[in-house]
LONUDO-296818 format. One line per field, with one value per residue (C-alpha): residue number from 1; chain; z, x, y. Coordinates in steps of 0.1 Angstrom, whole numbers, plus 5000, padded with zeros to 4 digits. Example, Ala and Ser with C-alpha at 12.3 -4.5 7.8 and 13.67 -1.06 7.14 Angstrom:
REM LONUDO-296818
n	1; 2
chain	A; A
w	5078; 5071
u	5123; 5137
v	4955; 4989
***
This chain:
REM LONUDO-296818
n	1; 2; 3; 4; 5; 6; 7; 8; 9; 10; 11; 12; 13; 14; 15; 16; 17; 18; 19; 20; 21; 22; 23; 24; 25; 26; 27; 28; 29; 30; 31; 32; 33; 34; 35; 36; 37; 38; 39; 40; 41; 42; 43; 44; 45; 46; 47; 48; 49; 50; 51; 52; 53; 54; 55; 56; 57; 58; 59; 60; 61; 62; 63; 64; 65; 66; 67; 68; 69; 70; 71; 72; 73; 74; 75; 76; 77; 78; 79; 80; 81; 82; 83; 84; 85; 86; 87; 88; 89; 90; 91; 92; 93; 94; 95; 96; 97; 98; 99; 100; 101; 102; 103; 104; 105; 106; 107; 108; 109; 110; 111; 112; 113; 114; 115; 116; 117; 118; 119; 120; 121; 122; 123; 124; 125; 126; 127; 128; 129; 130; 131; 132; 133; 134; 135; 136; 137; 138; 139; 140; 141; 142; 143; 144; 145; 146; 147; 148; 149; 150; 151; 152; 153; 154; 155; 156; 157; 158; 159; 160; 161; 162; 163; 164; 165; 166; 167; 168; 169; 170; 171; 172; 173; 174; 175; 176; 177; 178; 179; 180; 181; 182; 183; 184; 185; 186; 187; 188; 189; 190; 191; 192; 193; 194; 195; 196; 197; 198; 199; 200; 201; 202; 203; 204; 205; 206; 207; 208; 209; 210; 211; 212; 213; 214; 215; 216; 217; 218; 219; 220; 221; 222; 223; 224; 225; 226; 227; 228; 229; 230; 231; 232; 233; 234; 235; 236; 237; 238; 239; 240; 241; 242; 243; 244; 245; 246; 247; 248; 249; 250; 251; 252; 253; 254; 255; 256; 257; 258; 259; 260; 261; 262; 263; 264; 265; 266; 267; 268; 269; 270; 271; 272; 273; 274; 275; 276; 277; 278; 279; 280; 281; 282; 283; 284; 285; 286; 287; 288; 289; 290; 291; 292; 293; 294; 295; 296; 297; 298; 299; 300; 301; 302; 303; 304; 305; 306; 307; 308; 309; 310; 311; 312
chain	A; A; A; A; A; A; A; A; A; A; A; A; A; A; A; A; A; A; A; A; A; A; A; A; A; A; A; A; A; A; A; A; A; A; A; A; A; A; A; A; A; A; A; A; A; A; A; A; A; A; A; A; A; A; A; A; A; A; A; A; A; A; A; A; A; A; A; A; A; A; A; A; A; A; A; A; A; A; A; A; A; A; A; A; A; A; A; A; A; A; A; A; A; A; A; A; A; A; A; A; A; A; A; A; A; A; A; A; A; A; A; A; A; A; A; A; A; A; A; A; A; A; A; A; A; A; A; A; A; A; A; A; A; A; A; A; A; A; A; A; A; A; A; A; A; A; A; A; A; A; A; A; A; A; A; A; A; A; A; A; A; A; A; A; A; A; A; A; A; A; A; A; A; A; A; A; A; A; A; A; A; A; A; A; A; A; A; A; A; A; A; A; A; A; A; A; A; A; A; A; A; A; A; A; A; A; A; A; A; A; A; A; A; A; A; A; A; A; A; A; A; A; A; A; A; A; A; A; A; A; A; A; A; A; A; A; A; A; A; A; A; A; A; A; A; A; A; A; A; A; A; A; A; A; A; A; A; A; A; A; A; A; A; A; A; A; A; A; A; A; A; A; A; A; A; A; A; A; A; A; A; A; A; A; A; A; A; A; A; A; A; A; A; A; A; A; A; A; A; A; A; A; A; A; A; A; A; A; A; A; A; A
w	4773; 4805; 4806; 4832; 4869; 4865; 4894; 4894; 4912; 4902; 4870; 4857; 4851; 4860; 4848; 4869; 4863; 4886; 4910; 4888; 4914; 4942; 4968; 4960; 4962; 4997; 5008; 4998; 5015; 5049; 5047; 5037; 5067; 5088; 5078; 5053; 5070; 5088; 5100; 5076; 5109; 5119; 5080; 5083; 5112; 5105; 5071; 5088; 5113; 5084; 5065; 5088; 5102; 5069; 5055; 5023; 5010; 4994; 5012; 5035; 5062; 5076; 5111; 5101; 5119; 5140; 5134; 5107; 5076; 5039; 5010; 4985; 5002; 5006; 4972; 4959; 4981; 4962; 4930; 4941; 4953; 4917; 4902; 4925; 4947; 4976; 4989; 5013; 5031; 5057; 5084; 5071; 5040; 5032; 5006; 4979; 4958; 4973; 4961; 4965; 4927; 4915; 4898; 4914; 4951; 4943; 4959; 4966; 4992; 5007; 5006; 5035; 5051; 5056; 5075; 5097; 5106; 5113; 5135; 5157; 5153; 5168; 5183; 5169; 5180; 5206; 5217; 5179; 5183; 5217; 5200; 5169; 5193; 5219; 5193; 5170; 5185; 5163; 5138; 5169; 5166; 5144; 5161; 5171; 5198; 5216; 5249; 5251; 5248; 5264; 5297; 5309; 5300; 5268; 5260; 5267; 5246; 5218; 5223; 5220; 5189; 5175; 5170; 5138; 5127; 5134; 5131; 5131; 5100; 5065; 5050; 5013; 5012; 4977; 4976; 4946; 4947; 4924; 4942; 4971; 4981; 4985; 5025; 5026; 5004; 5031; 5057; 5049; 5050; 5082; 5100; 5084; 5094; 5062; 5057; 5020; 4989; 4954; 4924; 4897; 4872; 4838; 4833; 4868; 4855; 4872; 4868; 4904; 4929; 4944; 4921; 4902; 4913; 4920; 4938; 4958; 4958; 4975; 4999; 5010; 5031; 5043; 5065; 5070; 5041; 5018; 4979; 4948; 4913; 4899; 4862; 4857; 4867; 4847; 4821; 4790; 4776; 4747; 4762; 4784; 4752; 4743; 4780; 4774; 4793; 4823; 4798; 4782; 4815; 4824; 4791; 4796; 4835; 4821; 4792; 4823; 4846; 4814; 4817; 4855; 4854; 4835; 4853; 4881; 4885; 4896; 4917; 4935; 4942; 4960; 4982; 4996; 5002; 5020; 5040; 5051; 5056; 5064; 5057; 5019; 4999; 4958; 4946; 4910; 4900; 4903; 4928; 4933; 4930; 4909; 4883; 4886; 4875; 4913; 4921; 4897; 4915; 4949; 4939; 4926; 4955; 4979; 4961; 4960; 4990; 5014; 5018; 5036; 5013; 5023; 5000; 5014
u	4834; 4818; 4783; 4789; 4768; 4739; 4724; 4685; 4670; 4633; 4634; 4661; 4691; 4729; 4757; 4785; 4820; 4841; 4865; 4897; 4920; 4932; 4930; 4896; 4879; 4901; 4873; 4848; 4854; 4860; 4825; 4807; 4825; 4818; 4778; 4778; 4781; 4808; 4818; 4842; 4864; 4859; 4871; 4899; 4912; 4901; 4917; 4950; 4950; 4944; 4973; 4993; 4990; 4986; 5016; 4996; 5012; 4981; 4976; 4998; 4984; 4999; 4990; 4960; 4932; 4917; 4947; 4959; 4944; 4950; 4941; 4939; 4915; 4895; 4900; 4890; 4860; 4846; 4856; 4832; 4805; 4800; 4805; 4772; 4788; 4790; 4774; 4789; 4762; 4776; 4801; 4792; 4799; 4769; 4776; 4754; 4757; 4760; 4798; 4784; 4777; 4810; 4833; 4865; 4852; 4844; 4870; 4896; 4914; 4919; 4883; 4887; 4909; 4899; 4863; 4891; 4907; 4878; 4865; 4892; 4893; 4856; 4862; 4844; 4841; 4864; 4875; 4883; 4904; 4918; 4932; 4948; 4966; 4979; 4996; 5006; 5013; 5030; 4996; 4981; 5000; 4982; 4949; 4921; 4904; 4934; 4934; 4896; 4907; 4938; 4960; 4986; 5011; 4995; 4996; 5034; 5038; 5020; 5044; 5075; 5061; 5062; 5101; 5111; 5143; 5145; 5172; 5176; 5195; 5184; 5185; 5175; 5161; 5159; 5129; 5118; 5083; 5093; 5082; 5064; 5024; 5016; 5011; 5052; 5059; 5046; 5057; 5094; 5084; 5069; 5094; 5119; 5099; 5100; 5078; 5073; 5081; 5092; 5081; 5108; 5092; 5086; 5053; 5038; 5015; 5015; 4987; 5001; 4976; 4985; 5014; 4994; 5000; 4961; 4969; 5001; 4984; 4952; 4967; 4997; 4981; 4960; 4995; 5010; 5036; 5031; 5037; 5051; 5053; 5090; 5086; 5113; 5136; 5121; 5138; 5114; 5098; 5118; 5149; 5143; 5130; 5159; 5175; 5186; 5220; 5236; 5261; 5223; 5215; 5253; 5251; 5213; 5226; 5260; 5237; 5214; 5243; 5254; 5218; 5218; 5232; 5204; 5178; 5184; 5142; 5138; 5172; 5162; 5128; 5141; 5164; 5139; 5116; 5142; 5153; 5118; 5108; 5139; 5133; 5122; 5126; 5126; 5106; 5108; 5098; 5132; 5137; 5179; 5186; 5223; 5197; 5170; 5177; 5170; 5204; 5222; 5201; 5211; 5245; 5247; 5228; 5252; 5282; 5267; 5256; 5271; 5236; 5235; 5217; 5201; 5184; 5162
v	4792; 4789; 4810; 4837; 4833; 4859; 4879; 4881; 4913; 4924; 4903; 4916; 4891; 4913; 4896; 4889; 4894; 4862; 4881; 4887; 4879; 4849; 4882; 4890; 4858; 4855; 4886; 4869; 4831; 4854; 4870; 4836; 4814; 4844; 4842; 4867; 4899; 4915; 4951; 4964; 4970; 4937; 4923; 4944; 4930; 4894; 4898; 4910; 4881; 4859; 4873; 4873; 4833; 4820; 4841; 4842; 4878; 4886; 4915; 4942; 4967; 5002; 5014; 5037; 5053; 5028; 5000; 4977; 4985; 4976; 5008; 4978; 4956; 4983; 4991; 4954; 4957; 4985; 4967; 4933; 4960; 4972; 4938; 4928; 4901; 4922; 4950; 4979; 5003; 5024; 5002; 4968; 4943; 4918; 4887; 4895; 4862; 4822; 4810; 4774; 4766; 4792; 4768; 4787; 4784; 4746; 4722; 4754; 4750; 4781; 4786; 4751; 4771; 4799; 4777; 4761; 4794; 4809; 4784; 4790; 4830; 4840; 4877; 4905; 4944; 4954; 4919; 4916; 4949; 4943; 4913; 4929; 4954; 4935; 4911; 4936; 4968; 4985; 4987; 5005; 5034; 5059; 5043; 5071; 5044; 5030; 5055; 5039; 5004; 4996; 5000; 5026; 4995; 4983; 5023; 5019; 4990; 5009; 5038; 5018; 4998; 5035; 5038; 5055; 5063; 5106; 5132; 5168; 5171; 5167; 5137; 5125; 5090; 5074; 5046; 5024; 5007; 4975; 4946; 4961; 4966; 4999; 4992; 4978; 5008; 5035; 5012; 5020; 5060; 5057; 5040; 5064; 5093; 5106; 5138; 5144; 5121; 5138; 5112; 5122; 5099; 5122; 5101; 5089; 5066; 5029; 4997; 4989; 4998; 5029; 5042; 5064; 5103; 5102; 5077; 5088; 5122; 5111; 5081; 5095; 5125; 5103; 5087; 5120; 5119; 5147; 5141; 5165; 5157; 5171; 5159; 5180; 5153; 5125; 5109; 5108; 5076; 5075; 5075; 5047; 5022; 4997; 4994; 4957; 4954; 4971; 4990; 5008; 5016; 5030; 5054; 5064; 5078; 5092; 5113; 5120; 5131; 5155; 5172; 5171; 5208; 5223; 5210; 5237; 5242; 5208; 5203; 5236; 5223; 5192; 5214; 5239; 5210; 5194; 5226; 5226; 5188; 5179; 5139; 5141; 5106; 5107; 5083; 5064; 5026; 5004; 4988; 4991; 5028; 5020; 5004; 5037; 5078; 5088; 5077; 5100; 5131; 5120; 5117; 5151; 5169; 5150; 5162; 5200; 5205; 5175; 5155; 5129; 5102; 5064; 5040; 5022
***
């Protein structure tokens, strides 16, 4: 086994743990073929760009306080900061450690690419910014700076960019987060306009980033969208072991359809939420809603009270 790359401070060796993922070690070629230190705006942004021309997926962004801004990069950058290979003090990210002798930075080729993109991508600051938001306008719409950036018709570009789907009447959304980032995943509330999410997983635990209900109870705010845990309507762990072929999942929903009647504290939950917030999505793991328990709520609140119901 390879001996692991050791950090020396004051005589003291630290040992350092190699970035786990492709993602991480993306952060870290950016802030060496951009000298070593960068804003953490400006890696946001440069990160995005990156992303986005290189169509790498590693990353996804929602339109957040001052633009396009990924929860999970920022969450990987505190991960390298404790780890010793970067460091974060107040607005800016400093290299801590030289990737020339790491044996996954030799020869990779995305660490070359990322030196050629770079090359060609040298705004920082506002012309960084500028940049970002005249391209991509629709990340500019949350943004606190953009009245002191752009033009009365940049403005009117932003304000276009900010079409969501909106209606007066209630409507239930149904949304499963197989598959997505987080980003994609509140992405498809904004746009939606969707004011409140209800997790009806019995057990909302998840190793995804952001899928925790920590998580979904600390980031979602943060964009607007409110968040309530209705275990309630969870299906427990047990029941869900063994679920092999379609027909185990068709008899797990027809036994959860039988209890659907007694679970009136959860059912009513969802429609005073809904009387109130008027755009509420439930919110479970599977990605198709026929294949996921959320479906069999939907379908019952629909029939009761005449819902309107999308799955997006």
């Amino acid at each position: 086994m390879r001996k692991r790359e050791t950090l020396h401070s004051s005589n003291i060796a630290v040992e350092m743990k190699p970035p786990t993922y492709h993602r991480q070690r993306l952060l870290l070629f950016l802030l060496e073929k951009a000298g070593g230190k960068l804003s953490k705006m400006d890696l946001q942004k440069l990160l995005f760009l990156y992303v986005e021309e290189s169509n790498t997926g590693h990353y996804a962004f929602v339109p957040y306080r001052f633009g396009c801004y990924s929860f999970l990069a920022a969450d990987d950058l505190e991960l390298l900061h404790k780890r010793g290979w970067i460091n974060q003090q107040n607005k800016h990210v400093e290299l801590q450690v030289s990737l020339t002798r790491q044996p996954w930075a030799k020869g990779s080729a995305e660490r070359q690419a990322v030196r050629r993109w770079l090359s060609n991508n040298t705004k920082r600051g506002s012309a960084l910014i500028l940049d970002v938001y005249r391209r991509y306008p629709k990340y500019a719409i949350q943004s606190e700076i953009k009245e002191q950036l752009l033009s009365s018709d940049e403005l009117a570009r932003i304000r276009e960019a900010n079409h969501r789907e909106k209606a007066s009447t209630q409507i239930l959304f149904t949304l499963g987060y197989e598959g997505l980032h987080f980003e994609e995943y509140v992405n498809k509330l904004i746009h939606n306009d969707v004011k409140l999410v209800c997790d009806v997983r019995r057990n909302p635990l998840s190793r995804k980033f952001g899928f925790s209900q920590r998580s979904l109870a600390i980031l979602l705010p943060k964009m607007g969208i409110q968040y309530q845990h209705l275990p309630e309507l969870g299906i427990e762990s047990e029941s869900r072991k063994h679920l092999n072929t379609m027909a185990d999942y068709e008899a797990l929903f027809a036994e959860y359809r039988r209890t659907l009647p007694s679970r009136e504290l959860g059912l009513g939950r969802v429609m005073a939420l809904l009387a109130k917030q008027k755009r509420v999505a439930l919110t479970c793991f599977e990605e198709k809603s026929r294949s996921c328990h959320r479906h069999c709520v939907s379908d019952f609140l629909a029939q009761q009270h005449k819902l309107t119901v999308i799955h997006l």
